[in-house]
C-alpha positions as CSV (number, residue, x, y, z in Angstrom):
1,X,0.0,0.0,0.0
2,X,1.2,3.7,-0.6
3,X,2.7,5.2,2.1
4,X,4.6,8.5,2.4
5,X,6.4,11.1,4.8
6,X,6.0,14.7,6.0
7,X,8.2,17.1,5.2
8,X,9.6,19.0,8.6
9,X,12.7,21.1,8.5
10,X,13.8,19.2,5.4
11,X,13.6,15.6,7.2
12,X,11.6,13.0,6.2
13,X,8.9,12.6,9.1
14,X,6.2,9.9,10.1
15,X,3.3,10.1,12.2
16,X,2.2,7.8,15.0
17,X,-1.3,7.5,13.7
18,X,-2.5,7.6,9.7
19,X,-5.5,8.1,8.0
20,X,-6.7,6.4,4.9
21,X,-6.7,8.3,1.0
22,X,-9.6,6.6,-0.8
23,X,-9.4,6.0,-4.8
24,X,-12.4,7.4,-6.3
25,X,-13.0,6.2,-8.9
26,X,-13.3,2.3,-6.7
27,X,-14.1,3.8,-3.6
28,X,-11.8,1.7,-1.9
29,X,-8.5,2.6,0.4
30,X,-5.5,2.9,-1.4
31,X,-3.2,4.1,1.0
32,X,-2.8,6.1,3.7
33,X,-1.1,9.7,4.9
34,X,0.5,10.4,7.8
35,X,-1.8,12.2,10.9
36,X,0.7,15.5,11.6
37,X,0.4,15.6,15.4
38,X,0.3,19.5,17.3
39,X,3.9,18.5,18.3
40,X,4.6,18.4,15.0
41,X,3.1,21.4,13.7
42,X,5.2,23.5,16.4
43,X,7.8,21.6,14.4
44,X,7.1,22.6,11.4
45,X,6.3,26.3,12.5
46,X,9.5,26.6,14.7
47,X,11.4,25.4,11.3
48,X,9.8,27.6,9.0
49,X,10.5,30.2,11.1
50,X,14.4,30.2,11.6
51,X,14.6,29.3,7.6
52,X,13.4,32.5,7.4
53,X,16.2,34.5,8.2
54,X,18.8,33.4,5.7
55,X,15.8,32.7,3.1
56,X,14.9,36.1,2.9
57,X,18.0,37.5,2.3
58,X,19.0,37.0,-1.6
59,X,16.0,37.2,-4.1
60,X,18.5,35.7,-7.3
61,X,19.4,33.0,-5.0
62,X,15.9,32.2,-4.2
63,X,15.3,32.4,-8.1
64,X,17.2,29.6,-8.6
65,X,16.1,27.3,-5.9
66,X,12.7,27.9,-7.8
67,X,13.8,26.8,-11.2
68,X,15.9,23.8,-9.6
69,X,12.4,23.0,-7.6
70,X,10.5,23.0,-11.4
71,X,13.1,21.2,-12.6
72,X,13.2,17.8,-9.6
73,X,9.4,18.2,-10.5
74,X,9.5,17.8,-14.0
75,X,11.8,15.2,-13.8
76,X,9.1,12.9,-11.9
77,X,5.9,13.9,-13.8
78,X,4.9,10.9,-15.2
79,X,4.9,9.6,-10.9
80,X,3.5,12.5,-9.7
81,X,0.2,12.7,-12.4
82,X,-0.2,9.0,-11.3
83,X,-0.8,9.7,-8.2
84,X,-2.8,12.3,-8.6
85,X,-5.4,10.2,-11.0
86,X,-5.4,7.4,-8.5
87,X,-6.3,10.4,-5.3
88,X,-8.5,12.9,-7.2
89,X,-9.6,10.8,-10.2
90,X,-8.9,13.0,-13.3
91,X,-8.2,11.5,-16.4
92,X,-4.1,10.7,-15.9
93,X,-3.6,13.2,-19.2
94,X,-5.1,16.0,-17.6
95,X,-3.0,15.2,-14.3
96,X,-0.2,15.8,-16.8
97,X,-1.4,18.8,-17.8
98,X,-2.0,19.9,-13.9
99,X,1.7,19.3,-13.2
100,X,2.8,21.2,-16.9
101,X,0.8,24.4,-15.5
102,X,2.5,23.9,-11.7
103,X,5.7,24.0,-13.6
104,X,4.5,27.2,-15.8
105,X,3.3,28.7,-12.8
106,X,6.6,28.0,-10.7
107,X,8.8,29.6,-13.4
108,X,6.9,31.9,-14.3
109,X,6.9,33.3,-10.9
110,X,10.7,33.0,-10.6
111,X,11.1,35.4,-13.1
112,X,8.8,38.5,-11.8
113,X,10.1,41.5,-10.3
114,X,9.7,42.2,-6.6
115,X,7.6,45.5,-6.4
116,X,9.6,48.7,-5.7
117,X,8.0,52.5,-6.2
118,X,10.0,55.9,-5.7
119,X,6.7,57.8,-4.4
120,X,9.1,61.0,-3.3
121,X,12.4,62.1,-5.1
122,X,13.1,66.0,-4.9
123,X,15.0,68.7,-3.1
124,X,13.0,67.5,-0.1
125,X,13.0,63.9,0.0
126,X,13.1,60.7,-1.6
127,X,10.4,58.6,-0.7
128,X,10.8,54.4,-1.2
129,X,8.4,52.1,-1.2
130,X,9.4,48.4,-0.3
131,X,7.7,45.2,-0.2
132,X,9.0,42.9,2.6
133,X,8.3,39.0,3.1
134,X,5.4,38.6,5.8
135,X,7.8,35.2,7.6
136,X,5.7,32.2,8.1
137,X,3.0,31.8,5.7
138,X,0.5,28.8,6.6
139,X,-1.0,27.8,3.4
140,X,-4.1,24.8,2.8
141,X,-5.3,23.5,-0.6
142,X,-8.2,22.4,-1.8
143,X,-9.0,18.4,-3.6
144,X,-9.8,19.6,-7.5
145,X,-6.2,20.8,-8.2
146,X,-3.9,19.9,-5.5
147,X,-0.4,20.7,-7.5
148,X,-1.9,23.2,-9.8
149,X,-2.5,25.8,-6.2
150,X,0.1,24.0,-4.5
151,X,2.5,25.8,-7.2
152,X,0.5,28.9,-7.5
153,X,0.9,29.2,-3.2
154,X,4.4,28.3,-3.2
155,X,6.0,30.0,-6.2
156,X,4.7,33.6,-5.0
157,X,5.8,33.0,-1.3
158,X,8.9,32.0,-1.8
159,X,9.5,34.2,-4.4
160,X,8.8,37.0,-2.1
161,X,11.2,35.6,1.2
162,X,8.8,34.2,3.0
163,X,8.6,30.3,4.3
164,X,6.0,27.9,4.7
165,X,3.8,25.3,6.2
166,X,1.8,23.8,3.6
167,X,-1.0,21.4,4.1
168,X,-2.9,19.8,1.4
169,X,-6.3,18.3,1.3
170,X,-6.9,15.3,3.5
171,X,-8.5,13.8,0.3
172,X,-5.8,14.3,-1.8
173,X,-2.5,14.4,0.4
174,X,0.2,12.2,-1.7
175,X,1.2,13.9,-4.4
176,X,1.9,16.5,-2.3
177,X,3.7,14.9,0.3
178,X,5.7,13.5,-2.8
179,X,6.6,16.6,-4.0
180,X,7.4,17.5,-0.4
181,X,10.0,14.8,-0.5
182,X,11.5,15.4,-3.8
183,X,12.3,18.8,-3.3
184,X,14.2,18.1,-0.1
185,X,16.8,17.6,-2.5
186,X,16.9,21.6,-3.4
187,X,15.0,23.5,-0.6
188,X,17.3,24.4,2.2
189,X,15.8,22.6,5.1
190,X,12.1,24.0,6.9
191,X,12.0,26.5,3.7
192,X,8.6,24.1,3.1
193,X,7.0,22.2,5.4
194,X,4.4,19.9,4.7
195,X,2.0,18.5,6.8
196,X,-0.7,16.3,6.1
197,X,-4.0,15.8,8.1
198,X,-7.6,16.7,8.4
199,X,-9.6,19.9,9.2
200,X,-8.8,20.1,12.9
201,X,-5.2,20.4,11.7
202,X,-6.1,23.4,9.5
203,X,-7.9,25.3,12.3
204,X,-4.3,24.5,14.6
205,X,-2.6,26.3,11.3
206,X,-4.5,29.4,11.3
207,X,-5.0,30.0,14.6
208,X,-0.7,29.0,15.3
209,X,1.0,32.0,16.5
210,X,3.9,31.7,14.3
211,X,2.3,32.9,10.4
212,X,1.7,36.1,10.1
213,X,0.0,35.4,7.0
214,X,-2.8,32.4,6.1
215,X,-3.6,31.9,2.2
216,X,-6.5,29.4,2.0
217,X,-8.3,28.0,-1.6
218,X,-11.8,26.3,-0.5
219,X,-14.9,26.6,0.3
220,X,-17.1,29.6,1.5
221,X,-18.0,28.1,4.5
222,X,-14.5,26.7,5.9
223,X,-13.2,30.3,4.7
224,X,-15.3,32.0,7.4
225,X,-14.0,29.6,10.0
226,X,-10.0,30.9,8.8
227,X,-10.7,34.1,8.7
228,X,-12.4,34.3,12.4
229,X,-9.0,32.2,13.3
230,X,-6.6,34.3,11.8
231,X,-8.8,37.7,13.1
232,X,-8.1,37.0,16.4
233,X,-3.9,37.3,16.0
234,X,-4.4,39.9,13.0
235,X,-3.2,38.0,10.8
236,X,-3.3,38.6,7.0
237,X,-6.0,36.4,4.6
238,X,-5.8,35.4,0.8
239,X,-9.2,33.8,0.7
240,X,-10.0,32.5,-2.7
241,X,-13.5,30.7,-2.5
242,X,-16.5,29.0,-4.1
243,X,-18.2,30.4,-7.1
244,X,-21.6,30.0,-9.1
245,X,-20.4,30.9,-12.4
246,X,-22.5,32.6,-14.7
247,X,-22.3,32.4,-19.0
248,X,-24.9,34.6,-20.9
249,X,-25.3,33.5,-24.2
250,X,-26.2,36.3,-26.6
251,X,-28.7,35.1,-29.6
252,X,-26.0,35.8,-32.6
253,X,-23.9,32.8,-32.0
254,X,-24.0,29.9,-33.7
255,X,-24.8,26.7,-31.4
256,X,-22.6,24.6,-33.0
257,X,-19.1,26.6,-32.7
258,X,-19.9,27.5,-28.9
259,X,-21.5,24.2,-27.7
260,X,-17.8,22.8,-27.1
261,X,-16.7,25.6,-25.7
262,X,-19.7,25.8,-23.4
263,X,-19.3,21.8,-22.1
264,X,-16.0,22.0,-21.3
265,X,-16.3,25.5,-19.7
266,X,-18.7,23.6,-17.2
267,X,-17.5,19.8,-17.2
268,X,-14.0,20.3,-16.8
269,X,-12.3,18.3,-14.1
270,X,-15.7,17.1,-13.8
271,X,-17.2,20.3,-12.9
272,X,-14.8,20.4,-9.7
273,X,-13.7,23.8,-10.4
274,X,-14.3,27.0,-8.8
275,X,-14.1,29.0,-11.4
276,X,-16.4,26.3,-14.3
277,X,-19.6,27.8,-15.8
278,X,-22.4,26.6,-13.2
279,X,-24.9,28.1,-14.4
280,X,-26.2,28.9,-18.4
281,X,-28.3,31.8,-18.9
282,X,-29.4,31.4,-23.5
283,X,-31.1,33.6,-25.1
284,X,-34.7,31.8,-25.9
285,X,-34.4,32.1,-29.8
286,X,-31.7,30.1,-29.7
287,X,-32.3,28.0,-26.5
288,X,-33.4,24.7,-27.7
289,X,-30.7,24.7,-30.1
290,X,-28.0,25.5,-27.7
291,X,-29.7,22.6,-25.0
292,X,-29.4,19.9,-28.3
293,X,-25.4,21.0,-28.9
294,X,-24.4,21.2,-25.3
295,X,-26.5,17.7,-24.6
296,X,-24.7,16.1,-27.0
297,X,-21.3,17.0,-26.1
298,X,-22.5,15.5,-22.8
299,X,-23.4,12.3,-24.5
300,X,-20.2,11.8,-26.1
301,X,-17.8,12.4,-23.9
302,X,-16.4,9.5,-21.8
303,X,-16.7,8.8,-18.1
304,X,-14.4,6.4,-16.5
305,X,-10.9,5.2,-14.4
306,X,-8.5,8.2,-14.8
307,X,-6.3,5.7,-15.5
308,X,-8.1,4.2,-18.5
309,X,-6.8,6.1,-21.3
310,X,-10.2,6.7,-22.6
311,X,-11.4,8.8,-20.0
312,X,-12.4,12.1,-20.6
313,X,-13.8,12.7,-17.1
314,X,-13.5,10.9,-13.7
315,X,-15.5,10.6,-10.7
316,X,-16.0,12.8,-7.9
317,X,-13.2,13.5,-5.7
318,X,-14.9,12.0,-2.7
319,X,-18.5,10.5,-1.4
320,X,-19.2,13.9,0.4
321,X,-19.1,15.5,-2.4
322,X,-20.5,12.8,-4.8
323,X,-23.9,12.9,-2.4
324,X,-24.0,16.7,-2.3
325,X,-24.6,16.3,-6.2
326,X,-27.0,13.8,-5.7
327,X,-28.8,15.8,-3.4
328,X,-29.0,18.9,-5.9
329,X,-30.2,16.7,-8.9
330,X,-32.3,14.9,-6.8
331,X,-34.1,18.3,-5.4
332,X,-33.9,19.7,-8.7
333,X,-36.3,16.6,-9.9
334,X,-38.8,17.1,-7.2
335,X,-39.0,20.9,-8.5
336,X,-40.2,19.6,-12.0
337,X,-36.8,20.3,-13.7
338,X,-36.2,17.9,-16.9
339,X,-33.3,15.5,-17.1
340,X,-31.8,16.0,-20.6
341,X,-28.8,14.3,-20.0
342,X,-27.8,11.8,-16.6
343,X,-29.7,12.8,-14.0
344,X,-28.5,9.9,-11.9
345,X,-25.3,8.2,-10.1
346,X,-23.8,5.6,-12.4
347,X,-24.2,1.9,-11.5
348,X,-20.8,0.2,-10.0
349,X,-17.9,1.1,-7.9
350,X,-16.9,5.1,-7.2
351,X,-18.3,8.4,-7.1
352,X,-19.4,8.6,-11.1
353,X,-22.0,10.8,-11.7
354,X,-23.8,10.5,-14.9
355,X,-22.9,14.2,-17.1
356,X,-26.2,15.5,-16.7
357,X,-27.7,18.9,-18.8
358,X,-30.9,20.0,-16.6
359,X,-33.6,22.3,-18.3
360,X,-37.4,23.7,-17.1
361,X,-35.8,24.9,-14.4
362,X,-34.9,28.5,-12.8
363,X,-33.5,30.7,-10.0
364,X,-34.6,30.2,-6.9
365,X,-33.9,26.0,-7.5
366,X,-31.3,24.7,-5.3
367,X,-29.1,23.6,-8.4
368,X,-29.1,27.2,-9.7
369,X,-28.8,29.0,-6.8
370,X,-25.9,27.1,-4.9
371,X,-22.6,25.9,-6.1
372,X,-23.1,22.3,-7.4
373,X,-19.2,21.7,-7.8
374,X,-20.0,18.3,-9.6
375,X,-21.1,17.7,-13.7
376,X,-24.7,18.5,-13.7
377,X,-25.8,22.2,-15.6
378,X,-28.2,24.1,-15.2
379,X,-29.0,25.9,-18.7
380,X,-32.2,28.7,-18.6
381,X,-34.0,31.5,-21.3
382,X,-33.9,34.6,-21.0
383,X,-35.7,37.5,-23.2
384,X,-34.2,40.3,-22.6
385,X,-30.3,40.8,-21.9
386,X,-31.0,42.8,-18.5
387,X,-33.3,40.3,-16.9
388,X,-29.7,37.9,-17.5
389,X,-27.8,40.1,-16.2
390,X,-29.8,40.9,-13.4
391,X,-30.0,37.2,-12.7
392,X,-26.7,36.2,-13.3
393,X,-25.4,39.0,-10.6
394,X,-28.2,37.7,-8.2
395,X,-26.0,36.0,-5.9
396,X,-24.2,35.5,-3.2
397,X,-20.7,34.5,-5.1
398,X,-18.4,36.5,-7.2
399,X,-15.9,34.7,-8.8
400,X,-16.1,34.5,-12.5
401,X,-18.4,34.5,-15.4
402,X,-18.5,35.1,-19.3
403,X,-20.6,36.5,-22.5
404,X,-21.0,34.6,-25.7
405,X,-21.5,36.5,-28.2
406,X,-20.2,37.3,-32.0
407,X,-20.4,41.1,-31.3
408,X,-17.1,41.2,-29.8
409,X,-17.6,45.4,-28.9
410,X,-21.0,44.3,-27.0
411,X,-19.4,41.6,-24.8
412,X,-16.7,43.9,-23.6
413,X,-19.3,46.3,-22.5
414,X,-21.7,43.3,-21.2
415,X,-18.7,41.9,-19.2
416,X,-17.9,45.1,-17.0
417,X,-21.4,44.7,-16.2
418,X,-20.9,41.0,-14.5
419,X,-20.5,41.1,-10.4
420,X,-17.0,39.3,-10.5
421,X,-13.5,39.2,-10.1
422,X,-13.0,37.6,-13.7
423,X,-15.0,38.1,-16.9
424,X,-14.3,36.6,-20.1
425,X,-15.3,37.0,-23.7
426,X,-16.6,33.8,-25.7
427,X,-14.6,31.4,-23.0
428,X,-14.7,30.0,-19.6
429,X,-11.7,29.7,-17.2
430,X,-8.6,31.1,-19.5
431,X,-6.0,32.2,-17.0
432,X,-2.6,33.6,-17.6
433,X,-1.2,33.0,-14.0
434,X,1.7,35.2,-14.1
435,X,-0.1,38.2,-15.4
436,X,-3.4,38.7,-14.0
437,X,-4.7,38.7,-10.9
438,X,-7.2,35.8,-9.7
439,X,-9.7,37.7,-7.3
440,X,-13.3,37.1,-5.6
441,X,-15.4,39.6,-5.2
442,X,-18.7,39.1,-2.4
443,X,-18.3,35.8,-1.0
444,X,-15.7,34.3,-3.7
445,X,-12.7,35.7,-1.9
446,X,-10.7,38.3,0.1
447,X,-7.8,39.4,-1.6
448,X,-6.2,38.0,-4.7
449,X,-3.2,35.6,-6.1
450,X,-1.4,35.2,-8.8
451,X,1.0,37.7,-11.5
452,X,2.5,40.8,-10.1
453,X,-0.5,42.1,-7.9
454,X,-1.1,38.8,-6.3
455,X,2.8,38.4,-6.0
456,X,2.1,41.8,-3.6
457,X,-0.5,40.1,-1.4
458,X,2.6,37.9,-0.2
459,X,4.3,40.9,1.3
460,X,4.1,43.9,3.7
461,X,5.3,47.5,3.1
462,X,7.9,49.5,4.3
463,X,8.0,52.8,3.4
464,X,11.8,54.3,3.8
465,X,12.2,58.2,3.9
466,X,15.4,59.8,3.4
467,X,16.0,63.4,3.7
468,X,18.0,65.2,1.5
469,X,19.9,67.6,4.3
C-alpha cells in the first residue's frame, strides 16, 4: 500500500497514527497519509520560522532554488500525475497537464520583479516604497487541483522571502507529500513544510501563533472559519473561495461553434472547479438549439478510471461531495426540472456521476442558486439581456463569469457589467497566472493571487524616507 512522509525542517517525518486516502473512482482505500500531530506542527512552524532569516535575504538565490524546484518536479511527472489520477480521479492526461501548469506557474513566478516605487524624489525627499516578506506563511489547498494551487501558493511565497507550512487536502495528500520529499533535494531545510492531516489540523494552522499570513483556496463556509481564526492574531487572509459561475449566451452565435466551448467551460475536471460555468443563462431564440449542442457533447464524452486512457472525465473526488450532487439533482427533480442528460449516479464502484444537462428549471432551484461543484448544468432562457444580467449578478458568489457572443464590442461592454472578479469573452476559465490577478469579489474571496498584484498580497510595506539635508 502507498505510504509516504512529511516534510519538517527538510527531514523525512512519520506520524504515530495515519489516515486512509480513498481511490475514487473504486471507492476503496488505497493508502494512507500520515496524521501530523500538534507537536509536530510547532515543528514545522518553529522550522519555517528560523529558515526564514537566511531565506529572505538573496532574491537571485531564491530564483534559482525555484527553477531547480521545477526542474526535480519535472523530472518525476509521469509519478507524480499517477498519483494524482489514483487520489483525485482526473483523467491521468489531464494530471499531466496539472503538473505542466504547476511547472509554468513555478517559473513563471521565478522570473517576476519584486515590487519597488520611488513615491518621493526632490529637493525635499526621496520617498521608497518596499515590499518585505510577511515570515511564516500557513498555506491549505483544496482536492480539485492539489499541485496546480500548490505551485500557484508556493512559487509567489517563496518568491517573495517568506517560508511555509503547507497542508494539502486530506483527500488528496500524496502527491503532495511526494513533492514535499523530492524537493528536499533543493530546498534548504524548513523552507517548506508539509503536513498532512484533516480539518482540525487546519484550524491548529491558522489559529498558530507563528504565520503572520494564512492563504487558503476552498470553500465559502470553511473560509469563514479561517478568517475568524486568523482575526483574532491579525493575521493577514488570501481567501480565494466558491463560485456560481454565470455564461450569458447572446442570440447571434452559432450553437454549434460555442456548444464545445460551453461543455468543457462547465464539465472540466468534472465540474470540480471554482471558477467552471455553473450556471447557463441562453437567449430563448436560440435556446433549444444550444440545450441539443451542449446535450450532446455530454453524451459523447467519456466517463471512466483516470487511468483508462479513454477517459475524458473521472469521478467525484470523494462520497461527500458525490452525495452533495445527488442531493442537488435529486431536489432539482422534485421541483419539475427535466433530465436531458444523466440525471443519476452511475451503476458500479466510485463516485461517477452521470454528465447531466438540466432544463425547465430557474432561479430560486437549489441547483441554480448554490454551487453544485460536480457535472450537472443548469441551462435557462432569457428575453431580454437585463433580466440575465440581473439574474446572473443575483447571488451570493463572485468569482467569474462570461458572454457569448459574436459582437465582440458588446461583450466587452456586457462583461464590465458582471458582479465578479474575472470576466471573459466567448470562454470559460482562461488564466494567464503570471499576469493577472485571480480575485473574488462578495463571498468568492478576500484578496487575490497570482501575476505581479497577487505576487504583492505575499508581502508587507515598508516605506523608507530619506532626507535630503
Amino acid at each position: 500500500m502507498v505510504s509516504f512522509t512529511m516534510t519538517i525542517n527538510g527531514e523525512p517525518t512519520s506520524a504515530e497514527n495515519t489516515f486512509p486516502v480513498i481511490n475514487p473512482a473504486t471507492g476503496e482505500i488505497f493508502a494512507h497519509a500520515p496524521e501530523c500531530s500538534r507537536a509536530q506542527l510547532n515543528a514545522a512552524m518553529e522550522a519555517a520560522q528560523v529558515a526564514f532569516v537566511s531565506w529572505k535575504k538573496d532574491v537571485d538565490a531564491r530564483r534559482q532554488v525555484l527553477r531547480d524546484c521545477a526542474q526535480v518536479i519535472r523530472n518525476h511527472s509521469d509519478e507524480l500525475a499517477d498519483l494524482t489520477t489514483r487520489e483525485q480521479g482526473k483523467p491521468y492526461q489531464n494530471a499531466l497537464e496539472e503538473i505542466g501548469w504547476m511547472l509554468r506557474n513555478i517559473e513563471d513566478f521565478a522570473g517576476l520583479e519584486i515590487p519597488f516605487d520611488v513615491l518621493q524624489d526632490d529637493e525635499d525627499a526621496r520617498i521608497e516604497l518596499h515590499r518585505k516578506p510577511y515570515g511564516v506563511v500557513a498555506a491549505i489547498v483544496p482536492w480539485n487541483f492539489p499541485l496546480m494551487f500548490a505551485g500557484w501558493k508556493f512559487g509567489q511565497a517563496l518568491l517573495m522571502g517568506n517560508t511555509m507550512v503547507f497542508k494539502p487536502s486530506p483527500y488528496t495528500p500524496l502527491a503532495t507529500l511526494r513533492v514535499g520529499e523530492l524537493l528536499r533535494e533543493v530546498l534548504p531545510p524548513g523552507v517548506i513544510n508539509i503536513v498532512s492531516g484533516g480539518n482540525d489540523l487546519g484550524a491548529a494552522m491558522t489559529a498558530h501563533p507563528i504565520p503572520r499570513k494564512v492563504t487558503f483556496t476552498g470553500s465559502v463556509a470553511t473560509g469563514r472559519k479561517v478568517a475568524q481564526s486568523a482575526a483574532a492574531d491579525l493575521k493577514n487572509v488570501t481567501l480565494e473561495l466558491g463560485g456560481n459561475d454565470p455564461a450569458i449566451v447572446l442570440p447571434d452565435v452559432n450553437p454549434q461553434e460555442v456548444a464545445e466551448g460551453l461543455f468543457w467551460g462547465a464539465f472540466m475536471n468534472t465540474g470540480q472547479a471554482c471558477i467552471a460555468i455553473k450556471r447557463l443563462y441562453v437567449h430563448e431564440d436560440i435556446y433549444p438549439q444550444i440545450v441539443d449542442a451542449v446535450a450532446a457533447q455530454a453524451r459523447k464524452v467519456r466517463m471512466g478510471n483516470g487511468l483508462d486512457p479513454d477517459s475524458q472525465l473521472g469521478p467525484l473526488n470523494n462520497r461527500m461531495q458525490f452525495e452533495r450532487v445527488i442531493d442537488l439533482v435529486e431536489d432539482a427533480k422534485r421541483a419539475g426540472a427535466r433530465m436531458v442528460t444523466g440525471g443519476q449516479a452511475r451503476a458500479g464502484n466510485g463516485y461517477f456521476f452521470e454528465p447531466t444537462i438540466v432544463t425547465e428549471i430557474s432561479d430560486g432551484t437549489r441547483l441554480v442558486d448554490e454551487e453544485q461543484f460536480g457535472p450537472a448544468l443548469p441551462i435557462i432562457p432569457y428575453r431580454h439581456i437585463e433580466d440575465a444580467l440581473e439574474r446572473a449578478n443575483d447571488t451570493h458568489f463572485g468569482l467569474g463569469g462570461s458572454i457569448w457572443t459574436n459582437d465582440i464590442d458588446q461583450g466587452y461592454e456586457l462583461a464590465g457589467q458582471l458582479e465578479c472578479g474575472t470576466a471573459w469573452i466567448n470562454n470559460h476559465m482562461a488564466l494567464s497566472p503570471y499576469l493577472q490577478p485571480l480575485a473574488g469579489a462578495k463571498w468568492s474571496g478576500v484578496g487575490h493571487e497570482l501575476g505581479t498584484k497577487g505576487l504583492e498580497t505575499y508581502s508587507c510595506l515598508q516605506v523608507i524616507r530619506r532626507g535630503k539635508h
